[in-house]
N, C-alpha and C positions, 0 to 999 in steps of 0.2 A: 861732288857737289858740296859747296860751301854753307857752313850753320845757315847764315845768311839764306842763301840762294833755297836749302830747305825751307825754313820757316816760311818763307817767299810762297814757295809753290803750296803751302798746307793753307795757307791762310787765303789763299786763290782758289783753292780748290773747293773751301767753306764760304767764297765769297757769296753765293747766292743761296736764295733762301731754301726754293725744293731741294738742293743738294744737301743742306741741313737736316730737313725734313726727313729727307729718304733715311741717313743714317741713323737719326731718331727712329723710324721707325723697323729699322732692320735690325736694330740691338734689340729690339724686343722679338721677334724672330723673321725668319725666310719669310720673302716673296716674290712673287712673278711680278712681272712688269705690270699685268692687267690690274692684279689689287692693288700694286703701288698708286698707277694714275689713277684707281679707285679712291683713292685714302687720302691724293692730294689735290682732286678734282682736278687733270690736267690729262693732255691726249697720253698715251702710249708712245708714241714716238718722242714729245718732251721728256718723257722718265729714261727713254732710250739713250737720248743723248747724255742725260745727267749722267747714268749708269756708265758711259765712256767714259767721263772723266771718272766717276771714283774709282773704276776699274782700272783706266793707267795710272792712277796715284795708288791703286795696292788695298783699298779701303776695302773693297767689296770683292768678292768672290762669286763667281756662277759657279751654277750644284746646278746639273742636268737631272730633271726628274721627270723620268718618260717624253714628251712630245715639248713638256714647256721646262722652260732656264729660273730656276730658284736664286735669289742673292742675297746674302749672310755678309756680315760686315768683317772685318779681320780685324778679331780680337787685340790682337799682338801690334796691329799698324794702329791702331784708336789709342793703345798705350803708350807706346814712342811716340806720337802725337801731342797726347795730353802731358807728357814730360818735357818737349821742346817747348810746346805751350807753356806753361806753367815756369820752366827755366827762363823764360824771354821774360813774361811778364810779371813775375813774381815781384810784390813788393814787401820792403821789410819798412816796420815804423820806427828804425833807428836817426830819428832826426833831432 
């Protein structure tokens, strides 16, 4: 996959706003799906679908604890992120 084509899908991935949300509040720590649509007043199955994508972007992790699925965000892909970020958009004020 091309910078390009990266950047592409990160900035797609962030494009909507509960998927923001969600990882806001997953860096503060683990939740189930129930407290998540708890937190961003929205059903369970909308937090469900979000959690698909940032789970095939690598973002989020499930932690099986007992009967219900915990998700924790992946430290190490929010850093590679915020450096492709920050490389793309970085401005200097050499003008």
């Amino acid at each position: 996959m091309s910078n390009a084509d990266n950047m592409a899908r990160i900035f797609k991935v962030l494009s909507v706003g509960s998927r923001v949300r969600i990882v806001e509040l997953l860096k503060e720590r683990s939740l189930c799906v129930n407290a998540l649509a708890k937190a961003l007043e929205i059903t369970p199955a909308a937090v469900s679908q979000h959690l698909r994508v940032l789970r095939d972007a690598e973002v989020v992790l499930p932690e099986r604890r007992g009967y219900s699925v915990h998700y924790r965000v992946d430290k190490e892909v929010l850093a590679e992120w915020n450096t492709a970020a920050s490389t793309l958009l970085g401005v200097t004020n050499e003008e």
